[in-house]
LOTI-967606 format. One record per atom (N, C-alpha, C, CB): residue number from 1; chain; atom name; x, y, z. Coordinates in nm, 3 decimals. Glycine has a CB too. Layout:
# residues N
marro:zalo:drentor:x:y:z
NUM:A:CA:X:Y:Z
...
# end
This chain:
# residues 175
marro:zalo:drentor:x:y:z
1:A:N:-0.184:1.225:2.667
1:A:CA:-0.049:1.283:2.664
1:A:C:-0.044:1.391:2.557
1:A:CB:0.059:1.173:2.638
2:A:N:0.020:1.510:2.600
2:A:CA:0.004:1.610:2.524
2:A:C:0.104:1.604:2.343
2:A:CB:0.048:1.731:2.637
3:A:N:0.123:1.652:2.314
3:A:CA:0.195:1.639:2.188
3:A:C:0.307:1.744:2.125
3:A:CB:0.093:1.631:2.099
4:A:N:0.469:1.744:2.110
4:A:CA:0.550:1.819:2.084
4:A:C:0.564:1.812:1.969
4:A:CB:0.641:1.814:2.142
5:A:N:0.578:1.901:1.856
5:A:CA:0.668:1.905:1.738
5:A:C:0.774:1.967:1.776
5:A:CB:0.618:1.966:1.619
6:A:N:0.887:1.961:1.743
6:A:CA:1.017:1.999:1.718
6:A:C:1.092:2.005:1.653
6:A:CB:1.064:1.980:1.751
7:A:N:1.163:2.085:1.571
7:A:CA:1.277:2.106:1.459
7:A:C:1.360:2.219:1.527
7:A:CB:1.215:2.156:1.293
8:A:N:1.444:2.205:1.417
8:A:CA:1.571:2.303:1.385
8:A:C:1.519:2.327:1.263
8:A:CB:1.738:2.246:1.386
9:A:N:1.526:2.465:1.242
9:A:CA:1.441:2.543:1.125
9:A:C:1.604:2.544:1.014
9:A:CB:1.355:2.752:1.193
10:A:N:1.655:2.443:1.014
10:A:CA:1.780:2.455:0.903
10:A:C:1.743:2.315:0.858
10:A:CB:1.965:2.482:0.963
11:A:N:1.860:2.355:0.708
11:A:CA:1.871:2.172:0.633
11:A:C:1.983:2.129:0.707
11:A:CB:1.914:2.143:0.434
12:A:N:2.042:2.111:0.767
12:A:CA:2.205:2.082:0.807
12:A:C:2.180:1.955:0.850
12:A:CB:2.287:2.180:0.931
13:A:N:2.192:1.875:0.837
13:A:CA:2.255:1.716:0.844
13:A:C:2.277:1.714:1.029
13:A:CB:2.449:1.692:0.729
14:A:N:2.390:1.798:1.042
14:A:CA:2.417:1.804:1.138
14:A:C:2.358:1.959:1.228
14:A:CB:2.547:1.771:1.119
15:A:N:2.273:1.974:1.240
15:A:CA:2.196:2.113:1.280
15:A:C:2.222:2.128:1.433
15:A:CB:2.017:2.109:1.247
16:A:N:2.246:2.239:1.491
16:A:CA:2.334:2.247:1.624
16:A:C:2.139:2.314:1.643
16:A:CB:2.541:2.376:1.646
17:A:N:2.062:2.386:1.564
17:A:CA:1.928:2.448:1.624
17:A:C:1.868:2.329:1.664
17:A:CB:1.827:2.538:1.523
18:A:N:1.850:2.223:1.564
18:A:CA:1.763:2.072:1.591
18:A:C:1.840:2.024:1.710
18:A:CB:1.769:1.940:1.449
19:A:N:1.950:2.052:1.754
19:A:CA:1.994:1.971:1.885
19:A:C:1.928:2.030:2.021
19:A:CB:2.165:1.979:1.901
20:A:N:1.940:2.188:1.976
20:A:CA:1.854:2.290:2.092
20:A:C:1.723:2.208:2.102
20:A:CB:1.814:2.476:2.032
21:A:N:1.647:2.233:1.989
21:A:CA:1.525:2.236:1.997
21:A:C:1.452:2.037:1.999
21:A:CB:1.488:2.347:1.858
22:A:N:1.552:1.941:2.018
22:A:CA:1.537:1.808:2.058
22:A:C:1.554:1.842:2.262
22:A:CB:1.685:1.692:1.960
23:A:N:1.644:1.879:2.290
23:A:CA:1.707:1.926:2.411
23:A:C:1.589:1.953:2.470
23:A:CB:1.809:2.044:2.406
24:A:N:1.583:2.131:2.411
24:A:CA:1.419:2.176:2.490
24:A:C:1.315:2.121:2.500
24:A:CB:1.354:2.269:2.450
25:A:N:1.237:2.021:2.389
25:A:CA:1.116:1.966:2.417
25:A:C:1.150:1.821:2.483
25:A:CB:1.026:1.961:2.282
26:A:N:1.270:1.784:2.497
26:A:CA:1.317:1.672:2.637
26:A:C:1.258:1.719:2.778
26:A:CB:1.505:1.667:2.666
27:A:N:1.253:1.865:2.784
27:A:CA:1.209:1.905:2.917
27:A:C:1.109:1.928:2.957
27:A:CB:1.247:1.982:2.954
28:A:N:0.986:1.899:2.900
28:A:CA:0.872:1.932:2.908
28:A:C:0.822:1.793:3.013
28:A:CB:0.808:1.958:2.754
29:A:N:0.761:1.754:3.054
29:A:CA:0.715:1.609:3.109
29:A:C:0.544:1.571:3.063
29:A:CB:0.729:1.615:3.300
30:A:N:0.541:1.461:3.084
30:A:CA:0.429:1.421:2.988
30:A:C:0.352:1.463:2.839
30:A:CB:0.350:1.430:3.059
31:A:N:0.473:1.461:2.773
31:A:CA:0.463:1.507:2.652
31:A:C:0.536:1.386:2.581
31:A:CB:0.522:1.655:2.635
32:A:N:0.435:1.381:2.473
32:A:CA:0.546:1.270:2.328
32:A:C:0.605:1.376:2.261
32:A:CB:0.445:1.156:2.177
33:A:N:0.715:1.357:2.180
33:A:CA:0.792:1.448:2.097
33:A:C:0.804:1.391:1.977
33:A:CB:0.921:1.482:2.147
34:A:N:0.769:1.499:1.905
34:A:CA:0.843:1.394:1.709
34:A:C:0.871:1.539:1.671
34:A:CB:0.682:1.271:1.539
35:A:N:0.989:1.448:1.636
35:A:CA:1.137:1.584:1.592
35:A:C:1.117:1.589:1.437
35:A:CB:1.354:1.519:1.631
36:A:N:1.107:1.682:1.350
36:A:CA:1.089:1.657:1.252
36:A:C:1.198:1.725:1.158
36:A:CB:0.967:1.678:1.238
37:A:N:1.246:1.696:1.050
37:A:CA:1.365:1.731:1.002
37:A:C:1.307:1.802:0.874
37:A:CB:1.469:1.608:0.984
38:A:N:1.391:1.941:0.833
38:A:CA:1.303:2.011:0.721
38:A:C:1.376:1.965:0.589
38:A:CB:1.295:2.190:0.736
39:A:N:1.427:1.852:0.593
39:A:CA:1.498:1.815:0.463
39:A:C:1.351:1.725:0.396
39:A:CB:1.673:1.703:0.493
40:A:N:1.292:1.686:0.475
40:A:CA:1.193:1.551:0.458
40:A:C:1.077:1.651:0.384
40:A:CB:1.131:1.451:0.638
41:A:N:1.118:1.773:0.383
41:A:CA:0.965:1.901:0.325
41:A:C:1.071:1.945:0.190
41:A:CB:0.906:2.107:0.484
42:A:N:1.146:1.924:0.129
42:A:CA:1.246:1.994:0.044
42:A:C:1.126:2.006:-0.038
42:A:CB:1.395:1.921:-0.016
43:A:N:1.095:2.168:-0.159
43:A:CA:0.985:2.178:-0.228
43:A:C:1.081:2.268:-0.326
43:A:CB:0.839:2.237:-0.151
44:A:N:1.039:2.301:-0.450
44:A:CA:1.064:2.401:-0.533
44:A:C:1.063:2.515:-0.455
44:A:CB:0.978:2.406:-0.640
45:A:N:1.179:2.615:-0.515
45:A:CA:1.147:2.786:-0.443
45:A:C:1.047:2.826:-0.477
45:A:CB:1.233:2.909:-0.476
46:A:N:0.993:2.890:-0.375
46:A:CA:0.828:2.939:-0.395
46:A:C:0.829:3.043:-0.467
46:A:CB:0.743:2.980:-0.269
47:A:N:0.730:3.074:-0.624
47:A:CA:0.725:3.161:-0.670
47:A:C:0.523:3.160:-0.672
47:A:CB:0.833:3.157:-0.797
48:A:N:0.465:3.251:-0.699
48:A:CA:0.320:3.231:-0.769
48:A:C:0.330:3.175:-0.863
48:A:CB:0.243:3.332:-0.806
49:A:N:0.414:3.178:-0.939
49:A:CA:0.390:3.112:-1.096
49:A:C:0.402:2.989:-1.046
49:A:CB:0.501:3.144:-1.232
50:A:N:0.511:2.916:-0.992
50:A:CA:0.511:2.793:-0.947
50:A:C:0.339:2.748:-0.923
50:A:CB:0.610:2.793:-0.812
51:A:N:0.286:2.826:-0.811
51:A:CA:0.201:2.775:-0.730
51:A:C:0.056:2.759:-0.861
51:A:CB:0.183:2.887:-0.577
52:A:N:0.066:2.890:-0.941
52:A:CA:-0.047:2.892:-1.031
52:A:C:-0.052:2.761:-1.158
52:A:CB:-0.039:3.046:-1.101
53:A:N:0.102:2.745:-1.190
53:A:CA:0.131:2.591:-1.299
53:A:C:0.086:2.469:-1.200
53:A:CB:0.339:2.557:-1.353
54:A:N:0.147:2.492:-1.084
54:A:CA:0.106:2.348:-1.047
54:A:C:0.033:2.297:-0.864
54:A:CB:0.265:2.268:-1.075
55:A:N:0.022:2.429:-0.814
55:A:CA:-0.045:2.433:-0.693
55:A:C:0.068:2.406:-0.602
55:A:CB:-0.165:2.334:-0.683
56:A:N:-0.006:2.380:-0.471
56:A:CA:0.100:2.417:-0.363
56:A:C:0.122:2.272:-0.363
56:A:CB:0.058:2.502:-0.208
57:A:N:0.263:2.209:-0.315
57:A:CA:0.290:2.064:-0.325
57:A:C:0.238:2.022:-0.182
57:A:CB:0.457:2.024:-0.356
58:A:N:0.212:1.861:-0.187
58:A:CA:0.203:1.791:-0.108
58:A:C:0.289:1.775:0.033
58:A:CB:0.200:1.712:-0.176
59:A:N:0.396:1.819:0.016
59:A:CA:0.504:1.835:0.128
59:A:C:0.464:1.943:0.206
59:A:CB:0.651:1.860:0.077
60:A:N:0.383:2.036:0.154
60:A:CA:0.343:2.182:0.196
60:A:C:0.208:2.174:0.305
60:A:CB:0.299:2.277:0.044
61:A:N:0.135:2.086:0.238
61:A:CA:0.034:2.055:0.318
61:A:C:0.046:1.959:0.444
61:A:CB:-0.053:2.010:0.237
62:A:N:0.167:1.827:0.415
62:A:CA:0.228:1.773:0.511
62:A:C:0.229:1.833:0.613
62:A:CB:0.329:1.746:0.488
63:A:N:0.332:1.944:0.591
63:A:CA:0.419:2.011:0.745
63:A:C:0.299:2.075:0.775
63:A:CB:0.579:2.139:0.737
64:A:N:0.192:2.148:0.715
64:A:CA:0.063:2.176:0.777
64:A:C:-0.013:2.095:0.827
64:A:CB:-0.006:2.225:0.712
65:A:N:-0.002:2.004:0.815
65:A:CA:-0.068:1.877:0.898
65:A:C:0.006:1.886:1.061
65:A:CB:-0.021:1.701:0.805
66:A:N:0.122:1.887:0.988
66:A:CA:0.184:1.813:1.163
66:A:C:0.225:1.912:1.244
66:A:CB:0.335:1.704:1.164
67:A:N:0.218:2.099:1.233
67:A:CA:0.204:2.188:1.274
67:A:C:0.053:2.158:1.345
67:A:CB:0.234:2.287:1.178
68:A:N:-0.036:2.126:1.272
68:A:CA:-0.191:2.137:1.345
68:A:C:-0.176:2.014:1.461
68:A:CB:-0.348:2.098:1.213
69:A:N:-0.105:1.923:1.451
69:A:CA:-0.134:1.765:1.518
69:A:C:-0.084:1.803:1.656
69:A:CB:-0.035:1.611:1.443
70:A:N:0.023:1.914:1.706
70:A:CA:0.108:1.947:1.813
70:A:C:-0.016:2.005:1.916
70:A:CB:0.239:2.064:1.766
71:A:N:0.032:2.003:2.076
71:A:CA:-0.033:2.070:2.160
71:A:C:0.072:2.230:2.161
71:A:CB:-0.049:1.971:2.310
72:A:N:0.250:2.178:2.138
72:A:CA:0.315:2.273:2.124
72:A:C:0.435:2.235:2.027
72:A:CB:0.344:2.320:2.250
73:A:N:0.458:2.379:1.952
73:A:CA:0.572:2.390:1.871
73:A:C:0.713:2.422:1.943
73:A:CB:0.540:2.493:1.774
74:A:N:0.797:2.342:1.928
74:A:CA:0.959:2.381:1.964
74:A:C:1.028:2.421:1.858
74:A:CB:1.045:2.266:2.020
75:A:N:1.043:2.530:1.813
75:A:CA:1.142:2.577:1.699
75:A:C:1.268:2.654:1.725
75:A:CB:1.072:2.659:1.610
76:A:N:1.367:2.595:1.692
76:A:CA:1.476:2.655:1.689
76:A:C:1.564:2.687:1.560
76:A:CB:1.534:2.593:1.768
77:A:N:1.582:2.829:1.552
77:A:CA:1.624:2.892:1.393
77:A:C:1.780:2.916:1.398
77:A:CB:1.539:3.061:1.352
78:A:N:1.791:2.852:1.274
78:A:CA:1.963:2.871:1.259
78:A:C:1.960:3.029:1.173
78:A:CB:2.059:2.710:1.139
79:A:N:2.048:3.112:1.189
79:A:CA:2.040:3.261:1.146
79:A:C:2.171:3.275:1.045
79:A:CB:2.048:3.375:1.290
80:A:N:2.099:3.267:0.933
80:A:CA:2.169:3.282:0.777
80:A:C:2.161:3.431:0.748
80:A:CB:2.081:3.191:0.644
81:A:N:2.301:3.521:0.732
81:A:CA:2.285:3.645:0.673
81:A:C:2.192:3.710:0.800
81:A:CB:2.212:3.637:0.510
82:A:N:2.117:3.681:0.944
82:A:CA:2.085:3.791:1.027
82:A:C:1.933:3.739:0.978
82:A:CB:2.157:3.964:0.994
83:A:N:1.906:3.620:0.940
83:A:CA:1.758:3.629:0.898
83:A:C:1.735:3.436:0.923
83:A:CB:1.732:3.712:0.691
84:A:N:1.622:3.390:0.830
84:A:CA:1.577:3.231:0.858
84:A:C:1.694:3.198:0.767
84:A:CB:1.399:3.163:0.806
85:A:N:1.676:3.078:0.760
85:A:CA:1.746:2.967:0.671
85:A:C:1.642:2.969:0.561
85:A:CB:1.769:2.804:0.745
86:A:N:1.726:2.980:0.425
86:A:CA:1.642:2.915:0.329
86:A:C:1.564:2.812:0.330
86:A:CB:1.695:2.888:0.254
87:A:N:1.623:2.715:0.372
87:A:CA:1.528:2.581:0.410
87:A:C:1.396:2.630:0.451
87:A:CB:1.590:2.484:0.541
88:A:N:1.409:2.687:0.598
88:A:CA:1.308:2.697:0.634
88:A:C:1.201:2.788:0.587
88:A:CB:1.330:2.704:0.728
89:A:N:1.246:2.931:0.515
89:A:CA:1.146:3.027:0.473
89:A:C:1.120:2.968:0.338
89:A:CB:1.193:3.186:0.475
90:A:N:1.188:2.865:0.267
90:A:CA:1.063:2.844:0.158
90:A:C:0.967:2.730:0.207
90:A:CB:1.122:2.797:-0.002
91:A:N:1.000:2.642:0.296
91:A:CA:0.873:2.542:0.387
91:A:C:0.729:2.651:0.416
91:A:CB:0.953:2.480:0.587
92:A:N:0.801:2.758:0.514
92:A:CA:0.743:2.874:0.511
92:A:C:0.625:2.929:0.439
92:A:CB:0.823:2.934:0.487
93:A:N:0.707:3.023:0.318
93:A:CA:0.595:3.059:0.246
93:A:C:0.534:2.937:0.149
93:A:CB:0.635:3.182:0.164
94:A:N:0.557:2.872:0.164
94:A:CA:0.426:2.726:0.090
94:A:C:0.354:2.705:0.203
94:A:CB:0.495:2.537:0.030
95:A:N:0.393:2.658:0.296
95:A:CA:0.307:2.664:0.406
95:A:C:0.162:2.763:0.434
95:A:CB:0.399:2.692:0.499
96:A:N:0.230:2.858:0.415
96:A:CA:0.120:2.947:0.486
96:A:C:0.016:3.011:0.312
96:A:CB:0.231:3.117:0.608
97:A:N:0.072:2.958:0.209
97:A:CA:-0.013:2.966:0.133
97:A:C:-0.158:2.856:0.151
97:A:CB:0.064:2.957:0.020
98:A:N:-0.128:2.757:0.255
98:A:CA:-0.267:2.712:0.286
98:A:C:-0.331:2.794:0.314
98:A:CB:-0.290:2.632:0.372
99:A:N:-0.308:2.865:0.451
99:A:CA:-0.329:2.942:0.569
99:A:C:-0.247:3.032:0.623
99:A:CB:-0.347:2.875:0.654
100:A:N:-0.286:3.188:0.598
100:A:CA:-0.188:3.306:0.681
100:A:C:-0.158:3.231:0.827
100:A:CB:-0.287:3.483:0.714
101:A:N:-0.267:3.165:0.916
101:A:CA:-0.235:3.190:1.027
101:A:C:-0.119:3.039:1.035
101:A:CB:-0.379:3.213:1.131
102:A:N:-0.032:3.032:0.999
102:A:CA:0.009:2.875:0.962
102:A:C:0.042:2.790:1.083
102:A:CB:0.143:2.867:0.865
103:A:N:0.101:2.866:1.179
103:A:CA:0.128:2.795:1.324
103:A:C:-0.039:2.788:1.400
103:A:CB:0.259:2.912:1.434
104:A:N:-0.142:2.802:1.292
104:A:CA:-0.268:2.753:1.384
104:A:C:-0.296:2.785:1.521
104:A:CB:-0.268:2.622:1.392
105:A:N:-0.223:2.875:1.610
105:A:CA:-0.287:2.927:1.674
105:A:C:-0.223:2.815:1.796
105:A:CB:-0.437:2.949:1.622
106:A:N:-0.135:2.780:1.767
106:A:CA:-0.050:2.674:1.843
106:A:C:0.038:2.758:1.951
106:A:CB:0.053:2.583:1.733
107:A:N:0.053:2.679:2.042
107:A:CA:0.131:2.714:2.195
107:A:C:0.308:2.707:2.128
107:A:CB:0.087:2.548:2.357
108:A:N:0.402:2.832:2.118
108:A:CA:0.481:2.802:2.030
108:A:C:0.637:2.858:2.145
108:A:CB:0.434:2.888:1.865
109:A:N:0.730:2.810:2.122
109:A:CA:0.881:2.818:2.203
109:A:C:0.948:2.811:2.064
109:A:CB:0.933:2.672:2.333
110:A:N:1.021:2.974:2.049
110:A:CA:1.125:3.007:1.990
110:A:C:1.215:3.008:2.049
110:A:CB:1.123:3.093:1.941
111:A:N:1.345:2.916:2.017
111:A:CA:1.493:2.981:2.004
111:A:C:1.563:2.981:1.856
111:A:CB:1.595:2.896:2.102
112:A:N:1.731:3.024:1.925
112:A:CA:1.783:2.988:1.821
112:A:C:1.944:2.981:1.953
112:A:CB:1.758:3.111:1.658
113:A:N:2.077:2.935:1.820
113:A:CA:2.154:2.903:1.865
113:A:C:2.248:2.930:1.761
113:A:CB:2.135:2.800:1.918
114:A:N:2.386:2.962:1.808
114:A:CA:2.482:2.998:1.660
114:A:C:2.624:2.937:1.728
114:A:CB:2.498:3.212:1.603
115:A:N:2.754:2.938:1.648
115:A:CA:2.861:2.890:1.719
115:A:C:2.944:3.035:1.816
115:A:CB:2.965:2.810:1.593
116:A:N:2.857:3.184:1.790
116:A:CA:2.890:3.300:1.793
116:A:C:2.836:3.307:1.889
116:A:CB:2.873:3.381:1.704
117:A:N:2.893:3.433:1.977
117:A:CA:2.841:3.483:2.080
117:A:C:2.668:3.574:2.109
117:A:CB:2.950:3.557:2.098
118:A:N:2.626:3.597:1.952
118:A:CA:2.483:3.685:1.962
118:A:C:2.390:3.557:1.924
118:A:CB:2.463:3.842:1.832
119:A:N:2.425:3.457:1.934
119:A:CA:2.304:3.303:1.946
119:A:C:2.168:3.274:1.860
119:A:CB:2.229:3.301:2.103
120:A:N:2.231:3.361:1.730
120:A:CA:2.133:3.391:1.635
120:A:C:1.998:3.486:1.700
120:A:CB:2.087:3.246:1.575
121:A:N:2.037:3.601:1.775
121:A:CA:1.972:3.633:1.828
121:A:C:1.875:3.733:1.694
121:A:CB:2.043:3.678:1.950
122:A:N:1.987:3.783:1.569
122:A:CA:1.893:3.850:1.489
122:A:C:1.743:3.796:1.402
122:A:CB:1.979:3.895:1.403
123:A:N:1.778:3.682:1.420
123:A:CA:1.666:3.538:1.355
123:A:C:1.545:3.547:1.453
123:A:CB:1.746:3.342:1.372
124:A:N:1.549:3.538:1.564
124:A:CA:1.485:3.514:1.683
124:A:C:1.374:3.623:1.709
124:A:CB:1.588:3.508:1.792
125:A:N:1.426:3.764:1.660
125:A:CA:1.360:3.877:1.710
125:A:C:1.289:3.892:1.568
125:A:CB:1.460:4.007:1.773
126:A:N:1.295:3.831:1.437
126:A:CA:1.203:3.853:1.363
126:A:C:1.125:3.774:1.373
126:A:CB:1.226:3.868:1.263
127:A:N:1.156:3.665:1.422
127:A:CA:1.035:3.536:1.439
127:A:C:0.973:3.591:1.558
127:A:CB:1.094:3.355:1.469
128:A:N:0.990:3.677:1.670
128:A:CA:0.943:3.700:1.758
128:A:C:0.817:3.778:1.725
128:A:CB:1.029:3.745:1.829
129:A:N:0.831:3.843:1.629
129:A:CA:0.783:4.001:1.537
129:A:C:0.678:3.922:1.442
129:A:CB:0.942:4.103:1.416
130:A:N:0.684:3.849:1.362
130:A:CA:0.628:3.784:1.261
130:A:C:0.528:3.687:1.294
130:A:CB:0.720:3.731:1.191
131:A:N:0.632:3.557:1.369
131:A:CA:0.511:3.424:1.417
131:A:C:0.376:3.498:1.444
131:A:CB:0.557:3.328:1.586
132:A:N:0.348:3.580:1.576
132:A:CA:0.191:3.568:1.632
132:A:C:0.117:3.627:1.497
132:A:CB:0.153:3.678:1.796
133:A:N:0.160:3.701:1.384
133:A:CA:0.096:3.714:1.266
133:A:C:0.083:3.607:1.189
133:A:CB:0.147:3.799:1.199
134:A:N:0.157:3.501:1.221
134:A:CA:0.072:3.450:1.132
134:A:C:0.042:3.280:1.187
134:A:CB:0.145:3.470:0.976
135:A:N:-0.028:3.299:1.350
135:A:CA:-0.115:3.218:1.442
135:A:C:-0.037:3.124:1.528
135:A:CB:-0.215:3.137:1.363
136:A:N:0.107:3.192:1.540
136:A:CA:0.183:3.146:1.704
136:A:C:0.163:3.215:1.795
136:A:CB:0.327:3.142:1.724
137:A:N:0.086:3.130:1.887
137:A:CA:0.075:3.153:2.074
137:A:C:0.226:3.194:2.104
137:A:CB:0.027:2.977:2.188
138:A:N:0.303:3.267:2.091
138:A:CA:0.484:3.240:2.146
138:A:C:0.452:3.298:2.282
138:A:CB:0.645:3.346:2.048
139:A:N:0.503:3.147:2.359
139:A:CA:0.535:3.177:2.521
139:A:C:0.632:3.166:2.569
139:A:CB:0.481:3.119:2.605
140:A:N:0.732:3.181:2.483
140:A:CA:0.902:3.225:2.510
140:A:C:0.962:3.226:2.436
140:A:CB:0.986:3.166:2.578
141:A:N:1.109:3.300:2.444
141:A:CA:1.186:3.282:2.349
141:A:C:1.353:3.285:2.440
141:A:CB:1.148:3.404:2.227
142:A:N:1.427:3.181:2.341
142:A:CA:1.596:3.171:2.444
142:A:C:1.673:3.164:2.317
142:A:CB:1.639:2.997:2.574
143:A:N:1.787:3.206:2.372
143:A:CA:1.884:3.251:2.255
143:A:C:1.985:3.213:2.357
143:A:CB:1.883:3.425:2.182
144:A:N:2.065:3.027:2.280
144:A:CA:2.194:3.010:2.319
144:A:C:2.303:3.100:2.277
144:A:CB:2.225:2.895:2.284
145:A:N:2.384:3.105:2.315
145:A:CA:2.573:3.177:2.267
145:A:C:2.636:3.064:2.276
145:A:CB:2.674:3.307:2.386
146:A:N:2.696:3.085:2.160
146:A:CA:2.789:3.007:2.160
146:A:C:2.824:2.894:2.160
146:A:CB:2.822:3.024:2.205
147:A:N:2.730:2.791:2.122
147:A:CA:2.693:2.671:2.104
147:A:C:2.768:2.572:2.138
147:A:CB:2.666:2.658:2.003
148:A:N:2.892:2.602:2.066
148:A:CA:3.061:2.508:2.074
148:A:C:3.076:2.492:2.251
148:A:CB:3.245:2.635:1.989
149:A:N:3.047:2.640:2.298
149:A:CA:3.091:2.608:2.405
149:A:C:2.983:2.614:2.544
149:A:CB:3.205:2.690:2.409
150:A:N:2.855:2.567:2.523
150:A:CA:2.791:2.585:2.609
150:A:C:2.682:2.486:2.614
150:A:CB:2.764:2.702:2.606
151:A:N:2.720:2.374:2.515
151:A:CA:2.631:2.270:2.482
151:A:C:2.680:2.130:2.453
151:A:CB:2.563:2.310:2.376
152:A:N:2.647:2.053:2.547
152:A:CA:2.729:1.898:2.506
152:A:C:2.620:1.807:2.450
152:A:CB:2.805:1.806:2.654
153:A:N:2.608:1.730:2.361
153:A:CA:2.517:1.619:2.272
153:A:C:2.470:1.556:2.385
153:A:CB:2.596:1.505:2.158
154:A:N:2.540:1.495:2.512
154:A:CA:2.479:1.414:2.576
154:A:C:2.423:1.500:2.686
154:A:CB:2.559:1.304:2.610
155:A:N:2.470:1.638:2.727
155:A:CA:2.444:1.636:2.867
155:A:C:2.335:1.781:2.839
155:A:CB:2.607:1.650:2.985
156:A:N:2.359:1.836:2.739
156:A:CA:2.264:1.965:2.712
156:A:C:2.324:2.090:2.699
156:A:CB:2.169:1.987:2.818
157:A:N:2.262:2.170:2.747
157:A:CA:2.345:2.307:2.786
157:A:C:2.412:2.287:2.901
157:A:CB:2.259:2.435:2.809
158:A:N:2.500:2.286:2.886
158:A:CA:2.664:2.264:2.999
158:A:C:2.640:2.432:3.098
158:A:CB:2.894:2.272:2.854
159:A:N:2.593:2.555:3.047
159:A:CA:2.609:2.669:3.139
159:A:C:2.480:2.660:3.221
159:A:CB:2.628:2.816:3.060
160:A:N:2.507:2.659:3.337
160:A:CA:2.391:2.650:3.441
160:A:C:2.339:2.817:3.448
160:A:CB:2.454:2.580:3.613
161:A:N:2.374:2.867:3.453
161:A:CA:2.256:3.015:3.400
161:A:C:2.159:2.992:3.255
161:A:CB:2.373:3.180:3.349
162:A:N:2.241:2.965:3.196
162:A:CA:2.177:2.932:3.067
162:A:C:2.096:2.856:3.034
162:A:CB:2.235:2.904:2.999
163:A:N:2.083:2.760:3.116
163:A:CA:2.026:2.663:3.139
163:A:C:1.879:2.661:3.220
163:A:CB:2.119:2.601:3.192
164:A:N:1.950:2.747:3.341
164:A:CA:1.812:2.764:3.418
164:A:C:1.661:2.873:3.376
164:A:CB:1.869:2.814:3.557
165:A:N:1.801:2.967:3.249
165:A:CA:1.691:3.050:3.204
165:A:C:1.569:2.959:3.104
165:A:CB:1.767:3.179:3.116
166:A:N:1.636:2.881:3.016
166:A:CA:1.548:2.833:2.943
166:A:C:1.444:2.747:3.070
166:A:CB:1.626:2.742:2.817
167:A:N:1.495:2.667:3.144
167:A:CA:1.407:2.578:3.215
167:A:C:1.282:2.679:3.256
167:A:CB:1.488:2.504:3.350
168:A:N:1.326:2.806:3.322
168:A:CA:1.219:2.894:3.376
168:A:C:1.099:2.896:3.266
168:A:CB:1.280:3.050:3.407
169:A:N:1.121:2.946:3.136
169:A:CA:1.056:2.902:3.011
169:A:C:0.968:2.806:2.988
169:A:CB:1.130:2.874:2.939
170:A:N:1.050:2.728:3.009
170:A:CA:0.979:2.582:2.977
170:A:C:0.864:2.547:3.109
170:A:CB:1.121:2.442:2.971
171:A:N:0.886:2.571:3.215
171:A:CA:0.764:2.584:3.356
171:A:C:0.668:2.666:3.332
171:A:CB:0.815:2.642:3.501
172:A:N:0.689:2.787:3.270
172:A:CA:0.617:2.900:3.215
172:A:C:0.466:2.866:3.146
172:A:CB:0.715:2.962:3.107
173:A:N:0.545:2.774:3.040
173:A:CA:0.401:2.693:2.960
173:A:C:0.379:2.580:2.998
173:A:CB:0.403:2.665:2.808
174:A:N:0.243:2.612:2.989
174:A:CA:0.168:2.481:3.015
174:A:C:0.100:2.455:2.901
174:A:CB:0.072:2.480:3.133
175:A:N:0.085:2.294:2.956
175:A:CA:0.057:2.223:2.794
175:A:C:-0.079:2.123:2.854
175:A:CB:0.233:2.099:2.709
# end
């Protein structure tokens, strides 16, 4: 059986991206999923000096572990200021101070999702731009709108266009 990681690239307790990105890797079939939450990686802000006093932390190498353990990555980015979440870009750059290529060269599905009508679409197109630099396969990318109103906890994405686009996506890759 193949193997999913999945997050919501935010700290939020309640993360509307981690609901996308639980949602999307639900649709895959014969796949296990482990959802992973980026509060469980919380590290000092990454500076060099940090890294030169005391090296890269253990949490850093973690999420590099379980980035390598996936057949595919499900990430979905919450869009702070038109860019990542703090959370996630300091996981980020510790991360890839193992390794530039940090997504390993992994089979990778970007979205994102906002309560706004542009669905964190400005987040999406830098991760689109960035990931394969530094070793994401990206074999799609979906950008919900509007979250409040196009997504129910139990039933998914409630808009059947919206819906069918991501599914097309998700048939797309194979795992």
């Amino acid at each position: 059986m193949k193997k999913i990681i999945a997050f919501g690239a935010s700290s939020s307790k309640n993360s509307i991206n981690k609901q996308l990105a639980i949602y999307a890797a639900g649709q895959f079939e014969n796949a296990s999923v482990e959802v992973l939450d980026l509060n469980d990686y919380e590290m000092p802000i990454f500076s060099t000096d940090k890294e030169t006093e005391s090296g890269i932390p253990q949490l850093a190498q973690n999420f590099y572990n379980k980035l390598g353990s996936a057949d595919l990555l499900v990430i979905s980015f919450a869009e702070h200021n038109g860019a990542y979440s703090t959370a996630f870009k300091n996981i980020f750059d510790w991360t890839s101070r193992i390794h530039s290529k940090t997504f390993q060269e992994k089979q990778t599905l970007i979205m994102a999702t906002s309560p706004g009508p542009r669905g964190g679409s400005a987040v999406l197109e830098i991760a689109k731009n960035r990931f394969p630099f530094q070793g994401a396969v990206v074999k799609g990318s979906f950008s919900l709108p509007s979250f409040n109103d196009n997504f129910d906890e139990e039933e998914g994405i409630t808009n059947e266009d919206l819906n069918d686009q991501l599914l097309q996506i998700i048939k797309s890759i194979t795992l």
